[in-house]
TORMARZA-967757 format. One record per residue: residue number from 1; x, y, z of N, C-alpha, C, O, CB in turn. Coordinates in steps of 0.05 Angstrom, whole numbers, padded with zeros to 5 digits, m for minus. Glycine has a CB too. Example, Ala and Ser with C-alpha at 12.3 -4.5 7.8 and 13.67 -1.06 7.14 Angstrom:
[rec 1 [00264 m00114 00156] [00246 m00090 00156] [00264 m00066 00156] [00285 m00066 00169] [00226 m00089 00181]]
[rec 2 [00257 m00045 00142] [00273 m00021 00143] [00258 00001 00157] [00268 00023 00161] [00282 m00012 00114]]
This chain:
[rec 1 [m00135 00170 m00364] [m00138 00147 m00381] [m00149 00124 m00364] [m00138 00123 m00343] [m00111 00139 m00394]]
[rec 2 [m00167 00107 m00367] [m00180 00092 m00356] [m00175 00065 m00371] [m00177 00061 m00395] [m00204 00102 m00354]]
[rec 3 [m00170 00049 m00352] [m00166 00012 m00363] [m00189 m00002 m00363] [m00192 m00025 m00355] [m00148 m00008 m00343]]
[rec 4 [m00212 00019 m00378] [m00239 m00006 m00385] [m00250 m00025 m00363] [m00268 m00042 m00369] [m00228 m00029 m00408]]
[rec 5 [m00240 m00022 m00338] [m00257 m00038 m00322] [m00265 m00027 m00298] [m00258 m00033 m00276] [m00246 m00063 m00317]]
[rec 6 [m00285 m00006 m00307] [m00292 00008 m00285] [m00289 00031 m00272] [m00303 00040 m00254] [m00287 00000 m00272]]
[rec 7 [m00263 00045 m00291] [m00256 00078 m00279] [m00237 00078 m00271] [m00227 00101 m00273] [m00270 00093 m00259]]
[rec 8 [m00218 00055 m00257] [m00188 00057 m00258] [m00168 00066 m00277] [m00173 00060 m00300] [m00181 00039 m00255]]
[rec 9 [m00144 00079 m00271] [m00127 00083 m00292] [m00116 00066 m00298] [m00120 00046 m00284] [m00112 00099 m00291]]
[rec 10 [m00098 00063 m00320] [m00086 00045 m00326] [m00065 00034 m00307] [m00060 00010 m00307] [m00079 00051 m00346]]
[rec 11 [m00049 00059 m00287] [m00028 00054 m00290] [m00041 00047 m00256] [m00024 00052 m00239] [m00004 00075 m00304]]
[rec 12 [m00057 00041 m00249] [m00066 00027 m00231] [m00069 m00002 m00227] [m00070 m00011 m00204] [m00084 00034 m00230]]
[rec 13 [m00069 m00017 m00250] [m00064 m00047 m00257] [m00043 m00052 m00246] [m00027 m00034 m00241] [m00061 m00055 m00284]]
[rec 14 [m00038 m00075 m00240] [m00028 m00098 m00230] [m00002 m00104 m00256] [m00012 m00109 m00278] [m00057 m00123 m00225]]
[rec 15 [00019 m00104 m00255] [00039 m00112 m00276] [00031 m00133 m00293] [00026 m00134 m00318] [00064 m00120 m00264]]
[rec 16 [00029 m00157 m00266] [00016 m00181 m00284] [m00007 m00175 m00315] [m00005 m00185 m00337] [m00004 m00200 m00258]]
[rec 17 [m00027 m00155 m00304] [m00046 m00148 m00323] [m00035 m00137 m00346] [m00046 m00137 m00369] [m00063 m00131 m00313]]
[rec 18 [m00008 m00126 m00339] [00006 m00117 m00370] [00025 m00136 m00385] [00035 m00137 m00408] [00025 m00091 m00367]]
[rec 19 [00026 m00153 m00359] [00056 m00178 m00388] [00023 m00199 m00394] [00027 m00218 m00409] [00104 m00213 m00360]]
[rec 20 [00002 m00196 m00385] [m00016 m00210 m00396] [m00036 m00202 m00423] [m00050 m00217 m00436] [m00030 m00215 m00375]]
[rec 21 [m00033 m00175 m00425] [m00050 m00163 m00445] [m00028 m00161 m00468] [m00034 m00164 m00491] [m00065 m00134 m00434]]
[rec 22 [00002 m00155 m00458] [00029 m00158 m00474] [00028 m00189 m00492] [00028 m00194 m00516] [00059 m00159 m00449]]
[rec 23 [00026 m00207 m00469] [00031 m00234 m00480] [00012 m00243 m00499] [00020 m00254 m00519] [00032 m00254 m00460]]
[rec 24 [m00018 m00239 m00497] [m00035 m00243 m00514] [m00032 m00226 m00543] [m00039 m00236 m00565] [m00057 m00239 m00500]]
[rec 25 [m00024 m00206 m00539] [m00018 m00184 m00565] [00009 m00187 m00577] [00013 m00178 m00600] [m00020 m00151 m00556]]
[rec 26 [00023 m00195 m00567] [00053 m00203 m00576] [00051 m00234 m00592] [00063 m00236 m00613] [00077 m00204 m00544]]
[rec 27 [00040 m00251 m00586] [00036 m00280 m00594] [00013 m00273 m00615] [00015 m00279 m00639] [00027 m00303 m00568]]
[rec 28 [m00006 m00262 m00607] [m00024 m00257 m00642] [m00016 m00255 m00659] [m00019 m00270 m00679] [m00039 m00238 m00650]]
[rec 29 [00006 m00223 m00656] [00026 m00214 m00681] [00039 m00238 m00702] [00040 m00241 m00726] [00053 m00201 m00666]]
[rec 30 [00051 m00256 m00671] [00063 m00275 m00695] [00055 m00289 m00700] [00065 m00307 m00713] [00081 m00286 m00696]]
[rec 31 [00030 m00289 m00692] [00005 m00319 m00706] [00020 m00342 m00702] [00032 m00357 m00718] [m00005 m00321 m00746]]
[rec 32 [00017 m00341 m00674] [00033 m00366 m00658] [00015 m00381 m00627] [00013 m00372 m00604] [00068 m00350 m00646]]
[rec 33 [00004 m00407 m00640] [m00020 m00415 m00610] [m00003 m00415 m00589] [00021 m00409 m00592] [m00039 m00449 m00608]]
[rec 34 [m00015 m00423 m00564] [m00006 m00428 m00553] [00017 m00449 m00541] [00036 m00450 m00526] [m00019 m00423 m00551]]
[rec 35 [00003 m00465 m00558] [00023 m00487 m00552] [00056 m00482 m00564] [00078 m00487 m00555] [00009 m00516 m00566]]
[rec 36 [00050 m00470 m00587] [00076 m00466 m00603] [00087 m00448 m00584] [00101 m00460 m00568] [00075 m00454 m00635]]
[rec 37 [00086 m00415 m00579] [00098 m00410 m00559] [00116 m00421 m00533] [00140 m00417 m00529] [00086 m00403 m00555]]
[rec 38 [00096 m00436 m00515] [00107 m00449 m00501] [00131 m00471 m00507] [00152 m00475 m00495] [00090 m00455 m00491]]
[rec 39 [00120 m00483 m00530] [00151 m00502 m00541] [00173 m00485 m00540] [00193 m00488 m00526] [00153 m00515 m00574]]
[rec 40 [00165 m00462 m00560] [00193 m00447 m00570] [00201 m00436 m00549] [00225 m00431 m00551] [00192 m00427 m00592]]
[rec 41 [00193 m00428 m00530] [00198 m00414 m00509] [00206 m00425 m00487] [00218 m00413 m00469] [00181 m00403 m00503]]
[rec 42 [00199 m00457 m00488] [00213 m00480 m00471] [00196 m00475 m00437] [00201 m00484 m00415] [00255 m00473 m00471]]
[rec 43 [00185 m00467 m00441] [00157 m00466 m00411] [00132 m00474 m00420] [00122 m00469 m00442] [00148 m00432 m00397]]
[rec 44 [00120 m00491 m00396] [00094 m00511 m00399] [00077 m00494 m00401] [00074 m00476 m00384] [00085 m00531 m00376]]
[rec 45 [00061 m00496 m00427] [00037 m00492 m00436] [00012 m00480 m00413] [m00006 m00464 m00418] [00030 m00519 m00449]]
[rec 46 [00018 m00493 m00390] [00000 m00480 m00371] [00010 m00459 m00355] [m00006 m00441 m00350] [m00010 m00498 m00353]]
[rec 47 [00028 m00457 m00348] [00045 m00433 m00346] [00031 m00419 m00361] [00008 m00412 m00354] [00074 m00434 m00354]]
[rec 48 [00043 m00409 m00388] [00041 m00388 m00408] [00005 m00381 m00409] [m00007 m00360 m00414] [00055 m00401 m00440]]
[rec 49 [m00005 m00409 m00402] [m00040 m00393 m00399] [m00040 m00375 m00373] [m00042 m00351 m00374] [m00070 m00420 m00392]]
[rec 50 [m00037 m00389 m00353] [m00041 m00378 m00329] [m00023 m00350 m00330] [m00027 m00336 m00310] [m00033 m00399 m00306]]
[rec 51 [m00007 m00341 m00346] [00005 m00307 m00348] [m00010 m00302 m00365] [m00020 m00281 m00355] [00037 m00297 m00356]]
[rec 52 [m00020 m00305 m00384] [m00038 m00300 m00400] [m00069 m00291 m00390] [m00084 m00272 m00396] [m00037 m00322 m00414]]
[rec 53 [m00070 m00309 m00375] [m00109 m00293 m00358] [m00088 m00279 m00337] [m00100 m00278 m00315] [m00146 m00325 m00335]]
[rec 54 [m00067 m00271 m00334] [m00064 m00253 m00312] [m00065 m00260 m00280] [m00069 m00245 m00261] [m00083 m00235 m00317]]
[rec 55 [m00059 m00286 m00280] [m00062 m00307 m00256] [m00037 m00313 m00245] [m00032 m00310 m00221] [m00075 m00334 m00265]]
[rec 56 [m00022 m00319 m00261] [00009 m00332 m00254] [00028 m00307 m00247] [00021 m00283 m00250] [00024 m00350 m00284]]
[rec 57 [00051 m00316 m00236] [00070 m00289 m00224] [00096 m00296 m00239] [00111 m00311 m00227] [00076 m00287 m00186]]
[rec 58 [00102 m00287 m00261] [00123 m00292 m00279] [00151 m00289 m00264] [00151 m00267 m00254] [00120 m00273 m00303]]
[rec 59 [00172 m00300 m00259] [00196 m00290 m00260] [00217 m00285 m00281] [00220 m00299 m00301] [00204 m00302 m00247]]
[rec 60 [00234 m00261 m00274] [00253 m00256 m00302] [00261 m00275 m00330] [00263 m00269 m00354] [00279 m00254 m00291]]
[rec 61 [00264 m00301 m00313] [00279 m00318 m00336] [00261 m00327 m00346] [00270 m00335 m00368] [00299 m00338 m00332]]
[rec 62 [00227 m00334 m00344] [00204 m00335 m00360] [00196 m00321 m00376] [00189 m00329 m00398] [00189 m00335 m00351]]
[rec 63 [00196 m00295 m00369] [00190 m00269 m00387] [00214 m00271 m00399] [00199 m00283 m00415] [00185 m00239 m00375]]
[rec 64 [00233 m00272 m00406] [00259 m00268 m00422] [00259 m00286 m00446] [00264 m00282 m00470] [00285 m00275 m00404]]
[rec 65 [00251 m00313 m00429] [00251 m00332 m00449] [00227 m00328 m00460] [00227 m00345 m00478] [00256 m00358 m00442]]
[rec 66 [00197 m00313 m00462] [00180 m00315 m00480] [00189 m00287 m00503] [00187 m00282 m00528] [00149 m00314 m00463]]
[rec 67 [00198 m00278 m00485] [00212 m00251 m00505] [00221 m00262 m00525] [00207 m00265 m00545] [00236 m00232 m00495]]
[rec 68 [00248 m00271 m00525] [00265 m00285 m00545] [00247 m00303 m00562] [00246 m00301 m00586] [00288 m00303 m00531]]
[rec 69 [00235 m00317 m00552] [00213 m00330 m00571] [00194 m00318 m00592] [00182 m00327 m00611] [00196 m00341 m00557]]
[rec 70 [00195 m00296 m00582] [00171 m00281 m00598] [00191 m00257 m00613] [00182 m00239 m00628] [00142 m00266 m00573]]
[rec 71 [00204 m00258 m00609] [00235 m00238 m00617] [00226 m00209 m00608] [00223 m00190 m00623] [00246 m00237 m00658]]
[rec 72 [00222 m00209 m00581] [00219 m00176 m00583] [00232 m00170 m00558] [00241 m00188 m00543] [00185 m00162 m00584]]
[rec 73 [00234 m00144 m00551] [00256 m00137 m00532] [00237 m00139 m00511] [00214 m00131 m00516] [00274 m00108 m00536]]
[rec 74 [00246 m00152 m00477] [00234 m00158 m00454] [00222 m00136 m00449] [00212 m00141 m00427] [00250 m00167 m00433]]
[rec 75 [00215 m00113 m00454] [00210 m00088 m00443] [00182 m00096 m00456] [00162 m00097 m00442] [00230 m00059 m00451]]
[rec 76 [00179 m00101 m00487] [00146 m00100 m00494] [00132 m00112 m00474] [00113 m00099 m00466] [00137 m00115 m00522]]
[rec 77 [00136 m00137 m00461] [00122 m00157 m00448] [00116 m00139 m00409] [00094 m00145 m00400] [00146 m00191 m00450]]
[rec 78 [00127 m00128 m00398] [00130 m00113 m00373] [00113 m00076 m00369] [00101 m00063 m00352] [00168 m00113 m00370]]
[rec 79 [00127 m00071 m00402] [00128 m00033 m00397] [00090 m00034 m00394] [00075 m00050 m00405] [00145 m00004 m00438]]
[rec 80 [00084 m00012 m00378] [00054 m00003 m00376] [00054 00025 m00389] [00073 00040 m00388] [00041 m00002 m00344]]
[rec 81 [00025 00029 m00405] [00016 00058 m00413] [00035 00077 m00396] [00038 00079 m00371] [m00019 00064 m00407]]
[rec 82 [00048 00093 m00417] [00056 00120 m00404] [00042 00138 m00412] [00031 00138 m00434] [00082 00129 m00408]]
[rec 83 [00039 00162 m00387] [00029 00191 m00398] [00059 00204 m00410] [00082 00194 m00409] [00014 00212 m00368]]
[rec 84 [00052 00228 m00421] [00069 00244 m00439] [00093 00252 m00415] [00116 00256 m00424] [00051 00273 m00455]]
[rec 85 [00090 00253 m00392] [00116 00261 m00370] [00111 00237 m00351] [00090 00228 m00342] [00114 00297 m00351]]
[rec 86 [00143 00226 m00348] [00135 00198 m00333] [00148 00205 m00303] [00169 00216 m00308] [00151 00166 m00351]]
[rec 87 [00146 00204 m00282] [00163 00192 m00262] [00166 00174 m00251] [00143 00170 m00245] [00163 00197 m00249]]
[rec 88 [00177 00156 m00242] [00175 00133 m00225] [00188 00133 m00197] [00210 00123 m00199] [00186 00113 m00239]]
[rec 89 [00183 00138 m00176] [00197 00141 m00152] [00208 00123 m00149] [00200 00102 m00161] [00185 00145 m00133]]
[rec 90 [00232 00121 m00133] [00249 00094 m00119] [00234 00080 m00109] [00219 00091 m00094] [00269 00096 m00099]]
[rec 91 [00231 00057 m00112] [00216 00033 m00101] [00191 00026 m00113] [00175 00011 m00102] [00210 00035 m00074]]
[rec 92 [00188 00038 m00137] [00157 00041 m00148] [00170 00030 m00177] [00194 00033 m00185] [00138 00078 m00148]]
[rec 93 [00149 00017 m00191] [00148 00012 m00217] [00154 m00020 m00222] [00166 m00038 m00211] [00168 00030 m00230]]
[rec 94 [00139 m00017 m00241] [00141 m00055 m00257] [00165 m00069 m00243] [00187 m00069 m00253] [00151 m00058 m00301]]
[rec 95 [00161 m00077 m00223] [00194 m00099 m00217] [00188 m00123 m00225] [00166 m00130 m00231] [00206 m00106 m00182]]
[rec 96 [00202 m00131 m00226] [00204 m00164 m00235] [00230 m00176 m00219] [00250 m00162 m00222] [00210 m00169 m00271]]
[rec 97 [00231 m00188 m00210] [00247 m00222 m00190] [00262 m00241 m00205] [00253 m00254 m00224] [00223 m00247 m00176]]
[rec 98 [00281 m00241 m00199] [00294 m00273 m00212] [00282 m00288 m00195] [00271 m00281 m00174] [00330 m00282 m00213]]
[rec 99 [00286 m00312 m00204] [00270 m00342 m00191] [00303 m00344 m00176] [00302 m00342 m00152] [00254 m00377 m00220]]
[rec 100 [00327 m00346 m00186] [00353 m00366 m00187] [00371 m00345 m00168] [00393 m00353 m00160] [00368 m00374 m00224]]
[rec 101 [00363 m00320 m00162] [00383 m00307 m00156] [00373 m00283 m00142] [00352 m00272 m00149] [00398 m00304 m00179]]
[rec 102 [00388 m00275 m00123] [00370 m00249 m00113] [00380 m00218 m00123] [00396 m00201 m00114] [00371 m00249 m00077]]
[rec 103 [00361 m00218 m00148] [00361 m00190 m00166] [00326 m00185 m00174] [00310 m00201 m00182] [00384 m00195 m00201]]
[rec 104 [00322 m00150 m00165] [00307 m00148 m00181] [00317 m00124 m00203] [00336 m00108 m00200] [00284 m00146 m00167]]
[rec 105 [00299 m00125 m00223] [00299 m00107 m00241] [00272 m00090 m00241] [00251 m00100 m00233] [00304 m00120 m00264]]
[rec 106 [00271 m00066 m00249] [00257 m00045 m00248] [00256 m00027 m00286] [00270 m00008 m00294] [00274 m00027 m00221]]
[rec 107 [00242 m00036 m00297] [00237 m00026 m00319] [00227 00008 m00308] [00212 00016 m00290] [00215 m00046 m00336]]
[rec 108 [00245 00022 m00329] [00242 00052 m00322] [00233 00062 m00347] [00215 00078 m00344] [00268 00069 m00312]]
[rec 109 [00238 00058 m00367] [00233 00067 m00402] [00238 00043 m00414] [00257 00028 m00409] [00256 00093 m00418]]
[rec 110 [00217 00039 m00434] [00216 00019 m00460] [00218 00042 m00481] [00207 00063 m00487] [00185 m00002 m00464]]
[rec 111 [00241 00025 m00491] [00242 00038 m00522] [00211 00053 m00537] [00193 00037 m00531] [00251 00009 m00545]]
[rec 112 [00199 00077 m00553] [00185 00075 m00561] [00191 00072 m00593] [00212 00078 m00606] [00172 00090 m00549]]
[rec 113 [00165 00059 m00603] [00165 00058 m00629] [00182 00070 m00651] [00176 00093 m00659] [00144 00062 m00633]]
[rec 114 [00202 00056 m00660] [00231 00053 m00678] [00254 00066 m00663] [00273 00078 m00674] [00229 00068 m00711]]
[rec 115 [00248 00062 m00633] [00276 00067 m00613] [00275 00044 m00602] [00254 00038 m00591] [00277 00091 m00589]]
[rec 116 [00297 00026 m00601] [00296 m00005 m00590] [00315 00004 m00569] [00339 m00001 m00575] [00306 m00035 m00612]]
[rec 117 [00310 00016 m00546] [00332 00015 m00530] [00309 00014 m00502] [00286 00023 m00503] [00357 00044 m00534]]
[rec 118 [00321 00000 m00475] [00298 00003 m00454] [00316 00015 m00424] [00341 00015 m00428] [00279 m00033 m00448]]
[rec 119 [00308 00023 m00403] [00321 00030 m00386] [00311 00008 m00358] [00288 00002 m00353] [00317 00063 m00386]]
[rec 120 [00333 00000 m00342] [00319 m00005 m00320] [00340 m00001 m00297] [00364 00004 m00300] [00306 m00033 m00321]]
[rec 121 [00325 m00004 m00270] [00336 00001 m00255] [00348 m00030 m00238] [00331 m00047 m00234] [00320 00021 m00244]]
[rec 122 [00371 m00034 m00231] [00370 m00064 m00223] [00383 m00058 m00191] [00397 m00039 m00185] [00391 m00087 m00246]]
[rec 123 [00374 m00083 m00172] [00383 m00084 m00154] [00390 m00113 m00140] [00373 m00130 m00140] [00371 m00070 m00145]]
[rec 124 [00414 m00116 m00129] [00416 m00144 m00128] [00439 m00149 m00102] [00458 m00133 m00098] [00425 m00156 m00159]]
[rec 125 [00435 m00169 m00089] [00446 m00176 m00056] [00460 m00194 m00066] [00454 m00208 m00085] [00425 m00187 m00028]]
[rec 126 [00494 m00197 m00047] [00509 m00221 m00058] [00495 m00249 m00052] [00473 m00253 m00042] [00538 m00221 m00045]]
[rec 127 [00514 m00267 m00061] [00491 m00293 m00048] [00495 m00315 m00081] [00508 m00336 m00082] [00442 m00274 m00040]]
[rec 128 [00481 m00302 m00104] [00483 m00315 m00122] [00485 m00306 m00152] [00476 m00283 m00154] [00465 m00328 m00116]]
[rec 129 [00490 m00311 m00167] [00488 m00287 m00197] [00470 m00296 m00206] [00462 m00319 m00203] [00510 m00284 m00223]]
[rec 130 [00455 m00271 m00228] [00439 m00279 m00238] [00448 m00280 m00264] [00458 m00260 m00275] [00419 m00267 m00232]]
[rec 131 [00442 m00315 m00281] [00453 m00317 m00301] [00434 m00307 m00325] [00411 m00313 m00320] [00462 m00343 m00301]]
[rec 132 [00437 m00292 m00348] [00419 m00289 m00365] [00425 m00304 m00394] [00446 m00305 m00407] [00416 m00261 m00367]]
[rec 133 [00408 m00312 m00398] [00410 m00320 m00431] [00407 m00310 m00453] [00390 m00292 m00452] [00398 m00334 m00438]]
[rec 134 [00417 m00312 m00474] [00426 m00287 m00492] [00392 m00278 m00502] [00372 m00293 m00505] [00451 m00299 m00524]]
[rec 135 [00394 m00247 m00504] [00373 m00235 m00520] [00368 m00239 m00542] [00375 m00261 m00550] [00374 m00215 m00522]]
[rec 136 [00357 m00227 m00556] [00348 m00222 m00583] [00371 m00218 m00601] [00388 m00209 m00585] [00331 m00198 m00585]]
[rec 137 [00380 m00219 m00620] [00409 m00214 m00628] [00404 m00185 m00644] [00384 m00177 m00657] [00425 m00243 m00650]]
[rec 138 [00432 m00170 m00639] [00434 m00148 m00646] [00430 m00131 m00606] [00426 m00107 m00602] [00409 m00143 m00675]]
[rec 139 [00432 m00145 m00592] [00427 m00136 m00562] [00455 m00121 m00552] [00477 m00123 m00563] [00421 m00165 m00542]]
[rec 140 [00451 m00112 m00540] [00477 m00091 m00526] [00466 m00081 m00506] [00447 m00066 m00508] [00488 m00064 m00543]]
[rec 141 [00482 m00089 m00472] [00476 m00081 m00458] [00494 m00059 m00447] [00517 m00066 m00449] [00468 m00097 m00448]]
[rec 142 [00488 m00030 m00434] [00501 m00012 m00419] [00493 m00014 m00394] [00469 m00014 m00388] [00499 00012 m00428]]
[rec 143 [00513 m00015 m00377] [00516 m00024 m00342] [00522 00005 m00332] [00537 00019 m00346] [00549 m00049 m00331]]
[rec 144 [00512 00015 m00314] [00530 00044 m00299] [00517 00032 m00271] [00493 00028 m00265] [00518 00087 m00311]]
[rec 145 [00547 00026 m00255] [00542 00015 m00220] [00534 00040 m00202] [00551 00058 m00203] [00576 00000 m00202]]
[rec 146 [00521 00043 m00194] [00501 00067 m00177] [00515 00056 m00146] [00527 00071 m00131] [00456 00061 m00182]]
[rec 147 [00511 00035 m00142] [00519 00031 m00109] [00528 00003 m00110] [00518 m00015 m00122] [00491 00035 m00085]]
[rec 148 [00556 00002 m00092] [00559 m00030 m00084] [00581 m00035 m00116] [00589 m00024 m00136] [00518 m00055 m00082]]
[rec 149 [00582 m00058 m00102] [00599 m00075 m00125] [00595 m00092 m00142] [00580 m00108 m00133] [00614 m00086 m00119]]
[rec 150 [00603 m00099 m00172] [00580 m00120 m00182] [00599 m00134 m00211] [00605 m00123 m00232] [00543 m00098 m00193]]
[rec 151 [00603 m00155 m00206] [00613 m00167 m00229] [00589 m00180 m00253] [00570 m00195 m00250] [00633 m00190 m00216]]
[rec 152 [00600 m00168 m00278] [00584 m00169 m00294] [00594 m00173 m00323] [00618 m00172 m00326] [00570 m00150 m00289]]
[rec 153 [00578 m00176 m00344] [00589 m00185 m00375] [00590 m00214 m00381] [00587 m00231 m00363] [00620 m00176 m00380]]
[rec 154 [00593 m00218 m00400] [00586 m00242 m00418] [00603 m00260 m00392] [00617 m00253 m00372] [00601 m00242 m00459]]
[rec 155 [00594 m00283 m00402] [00604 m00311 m00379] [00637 m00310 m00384] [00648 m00311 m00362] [00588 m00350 m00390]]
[rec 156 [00654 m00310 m00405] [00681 m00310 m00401] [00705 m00277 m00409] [00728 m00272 m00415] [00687 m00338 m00421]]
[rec 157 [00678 m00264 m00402] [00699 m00226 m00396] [00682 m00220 m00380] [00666 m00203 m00390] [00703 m00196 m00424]]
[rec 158 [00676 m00226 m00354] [00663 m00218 m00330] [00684 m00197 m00326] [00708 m00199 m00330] [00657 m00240 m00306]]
[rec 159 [00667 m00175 m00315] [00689 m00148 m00304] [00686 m00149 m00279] [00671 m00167 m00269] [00682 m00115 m00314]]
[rec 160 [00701 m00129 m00260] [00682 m00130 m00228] [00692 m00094 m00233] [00713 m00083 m00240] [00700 m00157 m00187]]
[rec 161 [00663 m00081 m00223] [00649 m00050 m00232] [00642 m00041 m00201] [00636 m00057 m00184] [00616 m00051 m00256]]
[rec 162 [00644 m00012 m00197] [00649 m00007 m00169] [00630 00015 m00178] [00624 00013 m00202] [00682 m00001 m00154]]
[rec 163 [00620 00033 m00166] [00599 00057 m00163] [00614 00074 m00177] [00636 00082 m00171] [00590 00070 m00132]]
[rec 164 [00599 00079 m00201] [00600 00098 m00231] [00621 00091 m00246] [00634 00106 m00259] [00603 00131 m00229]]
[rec 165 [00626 00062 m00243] [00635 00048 m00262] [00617 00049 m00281] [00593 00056 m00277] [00640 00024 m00256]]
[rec 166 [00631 00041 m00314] [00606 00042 m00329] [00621 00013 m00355] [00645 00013 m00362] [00598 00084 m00346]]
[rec 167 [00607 m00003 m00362] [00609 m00023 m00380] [00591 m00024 m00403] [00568 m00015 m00397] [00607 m00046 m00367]]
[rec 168 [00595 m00031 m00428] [00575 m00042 m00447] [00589 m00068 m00463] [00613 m00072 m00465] [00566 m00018 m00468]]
[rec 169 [00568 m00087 m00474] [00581 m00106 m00474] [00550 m00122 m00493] [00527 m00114 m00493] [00593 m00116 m00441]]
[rec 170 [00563 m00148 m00510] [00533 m00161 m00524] [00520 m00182 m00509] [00528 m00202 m00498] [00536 m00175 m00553]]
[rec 171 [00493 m00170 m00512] [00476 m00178 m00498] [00462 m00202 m00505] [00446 m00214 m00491] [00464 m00161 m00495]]
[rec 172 [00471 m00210 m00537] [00456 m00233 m00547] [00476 m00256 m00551] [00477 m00272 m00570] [00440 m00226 m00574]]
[rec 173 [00496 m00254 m00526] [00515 m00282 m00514] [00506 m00281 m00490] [00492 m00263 m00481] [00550 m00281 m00512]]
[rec 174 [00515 m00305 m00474] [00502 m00307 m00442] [00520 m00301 m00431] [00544 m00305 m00435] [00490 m00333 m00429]]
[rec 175 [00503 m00284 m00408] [00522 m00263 m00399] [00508 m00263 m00364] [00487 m00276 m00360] [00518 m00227 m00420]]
[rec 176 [00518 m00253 m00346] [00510 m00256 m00316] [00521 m00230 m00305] [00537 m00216 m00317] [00525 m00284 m00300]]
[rec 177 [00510 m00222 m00277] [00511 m00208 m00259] [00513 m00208 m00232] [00490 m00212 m00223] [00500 m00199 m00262]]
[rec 178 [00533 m00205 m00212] [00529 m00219 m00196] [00535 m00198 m00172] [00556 m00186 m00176] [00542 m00245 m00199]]
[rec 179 [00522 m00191 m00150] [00531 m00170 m00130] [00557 m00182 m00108] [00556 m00204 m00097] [00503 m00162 m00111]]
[rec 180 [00576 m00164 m00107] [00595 m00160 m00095] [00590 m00153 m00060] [00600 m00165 m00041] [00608 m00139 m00112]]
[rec 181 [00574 m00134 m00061] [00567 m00119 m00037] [00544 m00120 m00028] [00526 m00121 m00045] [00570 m00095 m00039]]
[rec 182 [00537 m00121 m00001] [00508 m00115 00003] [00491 m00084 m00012] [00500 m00061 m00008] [00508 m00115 00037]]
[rec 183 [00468 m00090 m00027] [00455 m00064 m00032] [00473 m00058 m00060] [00471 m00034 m00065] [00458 m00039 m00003]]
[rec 184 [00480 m00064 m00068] [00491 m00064 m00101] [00458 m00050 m00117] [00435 m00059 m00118] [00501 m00109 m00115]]
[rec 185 [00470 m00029 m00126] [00451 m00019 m00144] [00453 m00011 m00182] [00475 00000 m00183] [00445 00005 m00129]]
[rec 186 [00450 m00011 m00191] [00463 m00005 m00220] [00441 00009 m00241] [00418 00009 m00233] [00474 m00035 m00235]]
[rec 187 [00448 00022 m00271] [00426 00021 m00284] [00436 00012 m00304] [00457 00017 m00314] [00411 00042 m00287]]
[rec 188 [00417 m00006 m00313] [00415 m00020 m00340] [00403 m00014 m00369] [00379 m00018 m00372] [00403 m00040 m00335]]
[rec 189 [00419 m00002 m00392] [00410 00009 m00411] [00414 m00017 m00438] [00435 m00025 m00447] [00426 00038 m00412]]
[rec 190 [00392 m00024 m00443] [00386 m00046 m00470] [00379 m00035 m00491] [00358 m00021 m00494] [00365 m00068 m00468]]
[rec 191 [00397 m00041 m00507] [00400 m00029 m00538] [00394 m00050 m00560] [00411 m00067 m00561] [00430 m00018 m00545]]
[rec 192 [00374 m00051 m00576] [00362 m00072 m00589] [00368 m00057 m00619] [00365 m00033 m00621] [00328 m00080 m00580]]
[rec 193 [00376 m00071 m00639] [00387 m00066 m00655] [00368 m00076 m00685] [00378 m00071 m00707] [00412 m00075 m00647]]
């Protein structure tokens, strides 16, 4: 499969190139300019251009908050073309950064079309939590701790989850994560409803 510019594959692009071709096709849908986005979404208008031509370097709580704005689950805005058998090796695939906290996330599966559920892989060093703001409503998140220690769940039933611990909990209250241990690893299953 080739990404129209030249003979590259798709899955050769640059992430940015996919929450930018996402963001432009997600905001059409709702026949929403730019500017309105960015209000509702509460990030400066130049921002949202500059991810938009594929220029700017989004962090989590940007993409989250354009998600929620546009009501669709964070995975539309990140996931790239899959072929029919996917792999993703450890250390490979769409990551994305918190700005506030040292976590990344690793999108592994986006829901496909009338399955709203996404998979990712998260990893995160003690130091600071990363706070999230509520999803889309009807959200439900499933936690299973892979490595390390990690307190997690809505802001007032935080649990603390040890390796193959497993939690679920709603995702469209604000809710945080925060590593216990050095090298804390987990996977994150989002269920959109």
């Amino acid at each position: 499969m080739t990404d129209g510019k030249g003979g590259g594959t798709a899955r050769s692009r640059l992430p940015r190139e996919w929450v930018a071709a996402a963001l432009r096709r997600e905001r059409a849908k709702a026949g929403l300019s730019l500017s309105e986005l960015a209000k509702r979404a509460g990030v400066a208008k130049s921002t949202l251009s500059q991810l938009e031509a594929a220029t700017g370097n989004p962090g989590i709580e940007t993409l989250w908050a354009l998600a929620v704005a546009l009501g669709v689950p964070f995975s539309v805005l990140v996931e790239s073309p899959a072929p029919e058998v996917t792999v993703i090796r450890a250390g490979q695939g769409p990551t994305m950064h918190a700005e506030r906290a040292s976590y990344a996330g690793t999108l592994l599966s986006a829901g496909p079309a009338g399955v709203r559920r996404d998979i990712y892989h998260g990893a995160m060093e003690p130091g600071s939590a990363r706070e999230s703001d509520p999803h889309i409503p009807g959200s439900v998140e499933h936690l299973v701790v892979s490595t390390g220690r990690l307190l997690a769940g809505p802001r007032d039933e935080q649990v603390e989850l040890s390796a193959g611990d497993y939690m679920s909990y709603r995702g469209d209250v604000p809710h945080a994560y925060e590593a216990l241990e050095p090298g804390t690893t987990f996977v994150l299953i989002m269920q959109h409803t």
